[in-house]
C-alpha positions in Angstrom: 107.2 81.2 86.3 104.8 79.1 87.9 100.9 79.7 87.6 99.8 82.9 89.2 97.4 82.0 92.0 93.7 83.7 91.5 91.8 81.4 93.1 91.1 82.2 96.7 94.0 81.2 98.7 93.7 82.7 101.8 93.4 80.7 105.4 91.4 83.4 107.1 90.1 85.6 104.5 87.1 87.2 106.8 90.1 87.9 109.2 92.2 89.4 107.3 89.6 91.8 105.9 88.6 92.4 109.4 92.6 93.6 110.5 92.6 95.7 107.0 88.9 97.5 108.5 90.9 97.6 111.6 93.9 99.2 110.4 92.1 102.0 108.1 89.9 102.5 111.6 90.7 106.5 112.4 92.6 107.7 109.2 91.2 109.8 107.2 90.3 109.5 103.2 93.9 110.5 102.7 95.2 108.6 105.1 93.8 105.3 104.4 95.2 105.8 100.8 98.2 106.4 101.9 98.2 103.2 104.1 97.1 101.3 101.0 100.0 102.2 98.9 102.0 101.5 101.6 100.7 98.2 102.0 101.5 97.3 98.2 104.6 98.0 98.3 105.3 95.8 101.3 103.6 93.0 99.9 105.0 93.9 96.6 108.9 93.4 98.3 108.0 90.4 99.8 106.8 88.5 96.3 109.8 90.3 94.8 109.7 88.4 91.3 108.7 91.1 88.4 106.6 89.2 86.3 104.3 87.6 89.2 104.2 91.3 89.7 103.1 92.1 86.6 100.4 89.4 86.8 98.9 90.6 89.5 98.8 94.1 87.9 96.5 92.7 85.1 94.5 90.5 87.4 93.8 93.5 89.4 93.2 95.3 86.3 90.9 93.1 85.0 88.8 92.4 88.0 88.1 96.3 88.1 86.9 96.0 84.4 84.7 93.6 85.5 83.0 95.7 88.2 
């Protein structure tokens, strides 16, 4: 496996947080959950390869112990 990216790496960042905002605009607390889990999993297909899966479970994990 290559090296799991964790450095930022996006070419828009601020825009892509600004369609997410967008997207979540109108559902409610439920909702927007749902959406989220959605989301994962479709971005989850597209990477496809278990264990970069499985390092951007701990990375995630992490960053939440982190605060």
């Amino acid at each position: 496996m290559s090296e799991f990216v964790t450095d930022p790496n996006l070419a828009d960042p601020d825009g892509f947080y600004a369609d997410l905002l967008a997207a979540h605009e109108g559902l409610s607390e439920e909702e927007s959950a749902a959406f989220n889990a959605r989301l994962i999993l479709v971005l989850a297909n597209q990477i496809g390869a278990p264990e970069t899966l499985r390092a951007a479970l701990a990375a995630a994990a992490e960053a939440g112990a982190r605060g």
